[in-house]
PDB file of N, H, CA, C and O in Angstrom:
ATOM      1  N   UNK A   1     112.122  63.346 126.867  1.00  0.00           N
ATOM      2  CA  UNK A   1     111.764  63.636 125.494  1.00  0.00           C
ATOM      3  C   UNK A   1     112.447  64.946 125.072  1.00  0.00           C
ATOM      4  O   UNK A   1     112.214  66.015 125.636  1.00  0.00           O
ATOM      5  N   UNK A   2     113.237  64.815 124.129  1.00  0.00           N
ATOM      6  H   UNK A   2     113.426  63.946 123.671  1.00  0.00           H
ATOM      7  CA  UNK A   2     113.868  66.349 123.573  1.00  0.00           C
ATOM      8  C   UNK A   2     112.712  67.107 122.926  1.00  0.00           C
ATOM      9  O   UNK A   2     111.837  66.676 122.175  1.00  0.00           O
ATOM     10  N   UNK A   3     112.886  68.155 123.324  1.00  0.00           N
ATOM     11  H   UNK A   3     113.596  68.505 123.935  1.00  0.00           H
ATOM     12  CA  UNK A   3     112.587  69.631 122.850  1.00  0.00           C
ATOM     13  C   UNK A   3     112.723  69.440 120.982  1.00  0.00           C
ATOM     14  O   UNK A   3     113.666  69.161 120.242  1.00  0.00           O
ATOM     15  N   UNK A   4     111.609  69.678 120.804  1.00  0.00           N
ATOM     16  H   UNK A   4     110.843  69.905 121.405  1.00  0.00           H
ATOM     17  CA  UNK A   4     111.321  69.604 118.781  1.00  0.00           C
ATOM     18  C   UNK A   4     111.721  71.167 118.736  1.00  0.00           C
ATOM     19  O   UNK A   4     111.120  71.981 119.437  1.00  0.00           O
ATOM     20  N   UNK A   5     112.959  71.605 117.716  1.00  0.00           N
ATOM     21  H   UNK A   5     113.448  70.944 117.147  1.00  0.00           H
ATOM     22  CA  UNK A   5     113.029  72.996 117.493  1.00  0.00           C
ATOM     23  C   UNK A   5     112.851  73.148 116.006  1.00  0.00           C
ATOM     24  O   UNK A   5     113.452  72.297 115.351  1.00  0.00           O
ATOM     25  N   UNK A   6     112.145  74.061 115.303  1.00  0.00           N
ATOM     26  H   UNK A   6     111.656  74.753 115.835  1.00  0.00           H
ATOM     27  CA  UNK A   6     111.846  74.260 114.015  1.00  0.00           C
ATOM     28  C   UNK A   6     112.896  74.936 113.936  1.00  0.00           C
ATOM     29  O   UNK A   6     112.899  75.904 114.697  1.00  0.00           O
ATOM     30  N   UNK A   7     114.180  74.753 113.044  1.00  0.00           N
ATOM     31  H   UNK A   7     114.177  73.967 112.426  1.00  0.00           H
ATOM     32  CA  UNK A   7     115.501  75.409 112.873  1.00  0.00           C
ATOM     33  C   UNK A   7     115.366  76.275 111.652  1.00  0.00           C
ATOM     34  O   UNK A   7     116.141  77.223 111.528  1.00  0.00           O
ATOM     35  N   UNK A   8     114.374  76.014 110.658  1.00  0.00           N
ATOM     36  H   UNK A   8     113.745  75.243 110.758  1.00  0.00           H
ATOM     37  CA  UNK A   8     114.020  77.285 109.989  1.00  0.00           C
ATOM     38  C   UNK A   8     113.693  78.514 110.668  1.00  0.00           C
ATOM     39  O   UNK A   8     114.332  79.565 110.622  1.00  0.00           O
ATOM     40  N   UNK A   9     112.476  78.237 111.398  1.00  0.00           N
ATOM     41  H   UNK A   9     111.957  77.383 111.436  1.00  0.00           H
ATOM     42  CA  UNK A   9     111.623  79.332 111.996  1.00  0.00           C
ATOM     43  C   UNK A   9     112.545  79.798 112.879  1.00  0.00           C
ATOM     44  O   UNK A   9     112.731  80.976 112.574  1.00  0.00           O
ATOM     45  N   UNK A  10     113.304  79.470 113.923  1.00  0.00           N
ATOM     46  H   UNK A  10     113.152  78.513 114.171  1.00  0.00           H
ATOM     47  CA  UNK A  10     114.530  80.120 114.957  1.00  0.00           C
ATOM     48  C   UNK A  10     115.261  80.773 113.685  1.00  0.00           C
ATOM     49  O   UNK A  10     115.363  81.997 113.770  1.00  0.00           O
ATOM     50  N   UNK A  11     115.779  80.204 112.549  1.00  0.00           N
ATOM     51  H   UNK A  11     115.696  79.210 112.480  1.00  0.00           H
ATOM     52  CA  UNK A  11     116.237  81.345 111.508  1.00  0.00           C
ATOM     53  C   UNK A  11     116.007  82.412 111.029  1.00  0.00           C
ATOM     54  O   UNK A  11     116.859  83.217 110.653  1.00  0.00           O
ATOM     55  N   UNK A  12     114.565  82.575 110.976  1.00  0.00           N
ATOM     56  H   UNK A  12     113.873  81.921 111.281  1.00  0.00           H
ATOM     57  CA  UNK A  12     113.826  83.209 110.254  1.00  0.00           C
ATOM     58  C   UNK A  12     113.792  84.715 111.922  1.00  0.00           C
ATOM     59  O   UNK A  12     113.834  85.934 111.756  1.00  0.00           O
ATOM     60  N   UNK A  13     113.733  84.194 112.880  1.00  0.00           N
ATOM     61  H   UNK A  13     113.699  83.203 113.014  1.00  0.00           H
ATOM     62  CA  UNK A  13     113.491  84.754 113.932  1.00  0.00           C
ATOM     63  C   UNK A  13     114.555  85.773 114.507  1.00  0.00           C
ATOM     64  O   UNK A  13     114.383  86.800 115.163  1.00  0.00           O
ATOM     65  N   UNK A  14     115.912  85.056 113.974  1.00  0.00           N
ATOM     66  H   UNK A  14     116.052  84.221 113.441  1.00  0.00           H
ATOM     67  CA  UNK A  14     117.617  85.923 114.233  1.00  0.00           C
ATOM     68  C   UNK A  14     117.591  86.869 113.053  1.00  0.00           C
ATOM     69  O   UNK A  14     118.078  87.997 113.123  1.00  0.00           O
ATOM     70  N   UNK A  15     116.802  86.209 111.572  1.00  0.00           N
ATOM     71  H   UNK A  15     116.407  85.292 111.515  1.00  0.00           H
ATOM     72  CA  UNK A  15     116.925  87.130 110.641  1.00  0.00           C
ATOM     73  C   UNK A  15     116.227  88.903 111.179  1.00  0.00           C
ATOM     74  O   UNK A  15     116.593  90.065 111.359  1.00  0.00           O
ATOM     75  N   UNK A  16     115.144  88.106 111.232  1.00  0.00           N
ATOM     76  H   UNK A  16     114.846  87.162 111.086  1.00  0.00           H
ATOM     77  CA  UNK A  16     114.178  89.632 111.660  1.00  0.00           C
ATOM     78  C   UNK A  16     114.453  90.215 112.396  1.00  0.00           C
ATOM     79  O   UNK A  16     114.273  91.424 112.248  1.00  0.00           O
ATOM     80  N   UNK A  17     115.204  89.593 113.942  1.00  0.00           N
ATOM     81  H   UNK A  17     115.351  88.611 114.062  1.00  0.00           H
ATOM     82  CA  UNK A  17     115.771  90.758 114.913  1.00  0.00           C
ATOM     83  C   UNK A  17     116.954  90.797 114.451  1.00  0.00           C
ATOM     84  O   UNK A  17     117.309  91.772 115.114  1.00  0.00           O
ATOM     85  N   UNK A  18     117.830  90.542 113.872  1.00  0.00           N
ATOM     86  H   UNK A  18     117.542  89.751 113.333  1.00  0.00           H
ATOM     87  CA  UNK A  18     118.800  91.201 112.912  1.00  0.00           C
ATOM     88  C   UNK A  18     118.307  92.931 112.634  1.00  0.00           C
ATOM     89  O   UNK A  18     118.449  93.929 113.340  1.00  0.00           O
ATOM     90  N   UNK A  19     117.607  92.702 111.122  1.00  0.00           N
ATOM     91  H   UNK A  19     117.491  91.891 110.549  1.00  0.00           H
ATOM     92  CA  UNK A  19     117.131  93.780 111.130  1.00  0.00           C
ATOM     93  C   UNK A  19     116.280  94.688 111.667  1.00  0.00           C
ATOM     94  O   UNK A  19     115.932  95.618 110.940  1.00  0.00           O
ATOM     95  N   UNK A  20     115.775  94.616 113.025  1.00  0.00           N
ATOM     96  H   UNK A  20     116.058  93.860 113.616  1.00  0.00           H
ATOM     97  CA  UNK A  20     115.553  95.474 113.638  1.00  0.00           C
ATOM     98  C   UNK A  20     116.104  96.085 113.852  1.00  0.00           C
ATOM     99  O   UNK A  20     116.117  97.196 113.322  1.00  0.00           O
ATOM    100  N   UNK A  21     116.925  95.684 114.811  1.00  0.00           N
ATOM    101  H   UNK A  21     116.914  94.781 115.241  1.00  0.00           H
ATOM    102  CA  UNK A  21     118.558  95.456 115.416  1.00  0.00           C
ATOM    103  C   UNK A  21     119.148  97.176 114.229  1.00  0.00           C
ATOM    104  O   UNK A  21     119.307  98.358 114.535  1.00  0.00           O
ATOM    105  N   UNK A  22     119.287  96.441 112.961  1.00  0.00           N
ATOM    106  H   UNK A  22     119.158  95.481 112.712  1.00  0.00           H
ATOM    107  CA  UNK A  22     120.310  97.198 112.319  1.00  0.00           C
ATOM    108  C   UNK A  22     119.473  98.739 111.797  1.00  0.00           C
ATOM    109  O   UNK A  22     120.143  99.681 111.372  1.00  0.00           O
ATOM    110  N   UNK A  23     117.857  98.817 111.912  1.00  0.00           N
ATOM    111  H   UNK A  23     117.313  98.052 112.257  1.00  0.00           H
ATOM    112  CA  UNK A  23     117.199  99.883 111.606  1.00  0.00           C
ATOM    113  C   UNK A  23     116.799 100.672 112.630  1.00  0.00           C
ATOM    114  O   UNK A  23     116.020 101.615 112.499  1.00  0.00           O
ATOM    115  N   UNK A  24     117.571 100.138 114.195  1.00  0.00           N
ATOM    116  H   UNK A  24     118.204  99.372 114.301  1.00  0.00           H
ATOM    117  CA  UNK A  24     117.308 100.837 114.877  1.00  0.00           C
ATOM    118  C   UNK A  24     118.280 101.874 115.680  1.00  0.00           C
ATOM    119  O   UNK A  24     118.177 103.002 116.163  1.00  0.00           O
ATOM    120  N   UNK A  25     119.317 100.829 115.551  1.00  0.00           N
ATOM    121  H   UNK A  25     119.401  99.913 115.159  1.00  0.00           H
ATOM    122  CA  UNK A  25     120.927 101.383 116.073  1.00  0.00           C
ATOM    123  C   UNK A  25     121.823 101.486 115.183  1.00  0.00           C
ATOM    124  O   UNK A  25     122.914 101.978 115.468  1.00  0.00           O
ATOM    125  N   UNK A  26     121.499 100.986 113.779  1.00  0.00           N
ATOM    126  H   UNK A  26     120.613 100.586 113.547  1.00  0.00           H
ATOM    127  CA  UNK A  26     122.647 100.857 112.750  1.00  0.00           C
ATOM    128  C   UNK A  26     123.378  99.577 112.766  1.00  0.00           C
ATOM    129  O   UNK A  26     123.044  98.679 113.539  1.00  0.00           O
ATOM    130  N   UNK A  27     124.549  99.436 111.786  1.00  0.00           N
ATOM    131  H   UNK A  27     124.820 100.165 111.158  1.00  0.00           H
ATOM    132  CA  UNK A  27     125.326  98.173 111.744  1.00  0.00           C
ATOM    133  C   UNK A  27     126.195  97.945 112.968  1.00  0.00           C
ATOM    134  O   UNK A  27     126.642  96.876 113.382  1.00  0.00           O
ATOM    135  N   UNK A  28     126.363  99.339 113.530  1.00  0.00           N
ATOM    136  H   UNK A  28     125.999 100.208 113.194  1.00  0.00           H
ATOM    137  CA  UNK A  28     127.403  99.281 114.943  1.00  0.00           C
ATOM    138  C   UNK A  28     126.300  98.550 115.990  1.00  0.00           C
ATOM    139  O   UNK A  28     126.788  97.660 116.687  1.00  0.00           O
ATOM    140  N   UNK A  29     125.537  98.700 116.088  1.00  0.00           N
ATOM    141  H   UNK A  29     125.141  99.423 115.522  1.00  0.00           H
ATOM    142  CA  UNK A  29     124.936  98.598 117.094  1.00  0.00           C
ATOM    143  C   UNK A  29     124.322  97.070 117.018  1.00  0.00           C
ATOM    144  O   UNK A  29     123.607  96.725 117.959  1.00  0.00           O
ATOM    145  N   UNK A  30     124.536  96.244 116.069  1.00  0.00           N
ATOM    146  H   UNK A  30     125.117  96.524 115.305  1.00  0.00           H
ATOM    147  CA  UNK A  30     123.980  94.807 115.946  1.00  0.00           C
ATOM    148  C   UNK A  30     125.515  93.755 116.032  1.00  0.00           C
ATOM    149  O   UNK A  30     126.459  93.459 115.299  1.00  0.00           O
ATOM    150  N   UNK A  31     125.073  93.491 117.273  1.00  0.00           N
ATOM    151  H   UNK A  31     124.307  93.731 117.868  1.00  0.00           H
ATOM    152  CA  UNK A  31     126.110  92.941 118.174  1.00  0.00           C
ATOM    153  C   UNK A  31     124.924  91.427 118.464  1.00  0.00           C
ATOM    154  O   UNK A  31     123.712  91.429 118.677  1.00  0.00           O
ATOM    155  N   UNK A  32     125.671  90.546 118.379  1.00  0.00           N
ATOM    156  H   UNK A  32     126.655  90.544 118.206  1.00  0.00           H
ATOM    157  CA  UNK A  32     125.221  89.406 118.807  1.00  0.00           C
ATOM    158  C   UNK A  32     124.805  89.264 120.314  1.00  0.00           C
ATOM    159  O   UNK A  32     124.347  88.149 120.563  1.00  0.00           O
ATOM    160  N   UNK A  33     124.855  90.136 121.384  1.00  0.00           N
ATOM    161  H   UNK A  33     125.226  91.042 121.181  1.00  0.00           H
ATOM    162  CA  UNK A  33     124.225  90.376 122.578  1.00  0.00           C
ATOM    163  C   UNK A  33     122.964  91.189 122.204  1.00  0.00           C
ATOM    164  O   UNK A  33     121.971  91.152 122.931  1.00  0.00           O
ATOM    165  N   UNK A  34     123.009  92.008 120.938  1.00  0.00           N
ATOM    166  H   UNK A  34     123.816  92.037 120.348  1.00  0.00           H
ATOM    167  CA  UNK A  34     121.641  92.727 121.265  1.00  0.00           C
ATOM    168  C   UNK A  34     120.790  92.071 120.381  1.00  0.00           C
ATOM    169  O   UNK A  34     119.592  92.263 120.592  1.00  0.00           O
ATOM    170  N   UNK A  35     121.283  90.865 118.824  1.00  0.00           N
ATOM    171  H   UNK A  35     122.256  90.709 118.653  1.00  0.00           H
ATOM    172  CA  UNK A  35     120.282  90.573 118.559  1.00  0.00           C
ATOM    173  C   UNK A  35     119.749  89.350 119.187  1.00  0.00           C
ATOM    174  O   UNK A  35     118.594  88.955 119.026  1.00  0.00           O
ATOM    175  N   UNK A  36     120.716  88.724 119.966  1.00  0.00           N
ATOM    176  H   UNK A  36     121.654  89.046 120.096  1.00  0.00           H
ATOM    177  CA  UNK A  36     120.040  87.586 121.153  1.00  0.00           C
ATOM    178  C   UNK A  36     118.884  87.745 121.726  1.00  0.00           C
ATOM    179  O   UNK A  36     117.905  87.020 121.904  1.00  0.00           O
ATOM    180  N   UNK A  37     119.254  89.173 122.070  1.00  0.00           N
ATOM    181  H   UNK A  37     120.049  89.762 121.925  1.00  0.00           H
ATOM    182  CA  UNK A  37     118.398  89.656 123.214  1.00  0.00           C
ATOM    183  C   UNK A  37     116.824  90.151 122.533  1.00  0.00           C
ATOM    184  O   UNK A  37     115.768  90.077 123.161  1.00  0.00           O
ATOM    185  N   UNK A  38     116.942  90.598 121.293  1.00  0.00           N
ATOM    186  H   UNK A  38     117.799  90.658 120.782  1.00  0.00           H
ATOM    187  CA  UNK A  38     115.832  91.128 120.589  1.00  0.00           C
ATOM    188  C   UNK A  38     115.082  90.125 120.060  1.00  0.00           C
ATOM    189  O   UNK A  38     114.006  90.430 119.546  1.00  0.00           O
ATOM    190  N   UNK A  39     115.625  88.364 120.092  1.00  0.00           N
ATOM    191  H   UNK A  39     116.500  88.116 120.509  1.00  0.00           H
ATOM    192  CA  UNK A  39     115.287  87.688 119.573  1.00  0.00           C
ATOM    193  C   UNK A  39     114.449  86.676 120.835  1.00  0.00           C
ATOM    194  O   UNK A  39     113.434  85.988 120.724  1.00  0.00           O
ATOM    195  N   UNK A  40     115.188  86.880 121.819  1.00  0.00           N
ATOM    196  H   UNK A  40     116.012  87.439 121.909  1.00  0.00           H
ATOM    197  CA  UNK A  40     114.164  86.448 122.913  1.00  0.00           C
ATOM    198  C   UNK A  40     115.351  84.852 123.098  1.00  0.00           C
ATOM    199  O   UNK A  40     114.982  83.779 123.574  1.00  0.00           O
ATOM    200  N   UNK A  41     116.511  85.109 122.660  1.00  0.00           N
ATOM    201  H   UNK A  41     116.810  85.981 122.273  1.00  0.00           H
ATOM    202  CA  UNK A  41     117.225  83.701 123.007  1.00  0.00           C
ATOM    203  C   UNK A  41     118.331  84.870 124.061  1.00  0.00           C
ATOM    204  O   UNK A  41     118.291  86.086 124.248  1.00  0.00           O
ATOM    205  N   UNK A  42     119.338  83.663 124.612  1.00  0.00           N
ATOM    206  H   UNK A  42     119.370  82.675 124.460  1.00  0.00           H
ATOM    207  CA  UNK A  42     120.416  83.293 125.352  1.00  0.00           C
ATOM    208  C   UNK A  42     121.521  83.823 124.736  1.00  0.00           C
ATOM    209  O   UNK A  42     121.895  83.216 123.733  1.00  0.00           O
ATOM    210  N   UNK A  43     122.207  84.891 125.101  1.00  0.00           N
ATOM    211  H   UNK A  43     121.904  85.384 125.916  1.00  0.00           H
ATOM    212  CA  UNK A  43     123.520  85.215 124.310  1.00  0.00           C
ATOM    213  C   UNK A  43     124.265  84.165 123.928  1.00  0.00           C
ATOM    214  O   UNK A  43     124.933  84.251 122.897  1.00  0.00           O
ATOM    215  N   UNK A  44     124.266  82.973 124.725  1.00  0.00           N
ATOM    216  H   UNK A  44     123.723  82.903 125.562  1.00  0.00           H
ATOM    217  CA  UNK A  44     125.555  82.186 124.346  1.00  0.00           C
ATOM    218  C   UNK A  44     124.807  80.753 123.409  1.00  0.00           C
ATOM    219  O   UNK A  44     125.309  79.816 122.789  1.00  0.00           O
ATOM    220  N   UNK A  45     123.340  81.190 123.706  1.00  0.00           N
ATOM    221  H   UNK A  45     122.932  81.952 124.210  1.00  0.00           H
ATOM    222  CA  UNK A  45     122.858  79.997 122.406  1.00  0.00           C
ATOM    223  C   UNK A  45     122.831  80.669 120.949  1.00  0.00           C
ATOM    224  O   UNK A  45     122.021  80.149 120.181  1.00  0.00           O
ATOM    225  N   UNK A  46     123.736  81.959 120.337  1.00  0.00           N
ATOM    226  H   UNK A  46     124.394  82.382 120.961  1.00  0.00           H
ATOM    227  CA  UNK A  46     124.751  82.328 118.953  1.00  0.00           C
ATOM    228  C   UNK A  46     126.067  82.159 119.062  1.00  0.00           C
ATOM    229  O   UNK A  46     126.828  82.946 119.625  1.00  0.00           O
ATOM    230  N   UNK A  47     126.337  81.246 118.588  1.00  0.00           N
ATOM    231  H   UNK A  47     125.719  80.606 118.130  1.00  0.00           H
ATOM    232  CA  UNK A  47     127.526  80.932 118.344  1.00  0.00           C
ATOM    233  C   UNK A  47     128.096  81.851 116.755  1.00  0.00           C
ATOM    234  O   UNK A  47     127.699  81.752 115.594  1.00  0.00           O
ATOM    235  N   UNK A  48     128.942  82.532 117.252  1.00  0.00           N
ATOM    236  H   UNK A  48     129.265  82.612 118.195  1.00  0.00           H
ATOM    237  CA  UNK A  48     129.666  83.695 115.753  1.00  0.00           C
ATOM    238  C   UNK A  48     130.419  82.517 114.440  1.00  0.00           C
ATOM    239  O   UNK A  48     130.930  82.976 113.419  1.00  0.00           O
TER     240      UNK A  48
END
């Protein structure tokens, strides 16, 4: 049985650690490894 993913809510989830991300280290510092990581996913499950 596949995995049901709410693809809003995972949106809504990159949005917000986005801006963490960018209010905490700045725009340099929001790198798709750190908002992966702030988001609680897999670096390589963001594709740029």
């Amino acid at each position: 049985m596949p995995k049901i993913v709410g693809h809003d809510e995972r949106r809504l989830e990159l949005v917000d650690a986005t801006w963490r991300i960018i209010a905490r280290h700045g725009m340099e510092g929001a790198t798709l490894r750190e908002i992966a990581t702030e988001a609680g996913f897999a670096h390589g499950a963001l594709k740029p």
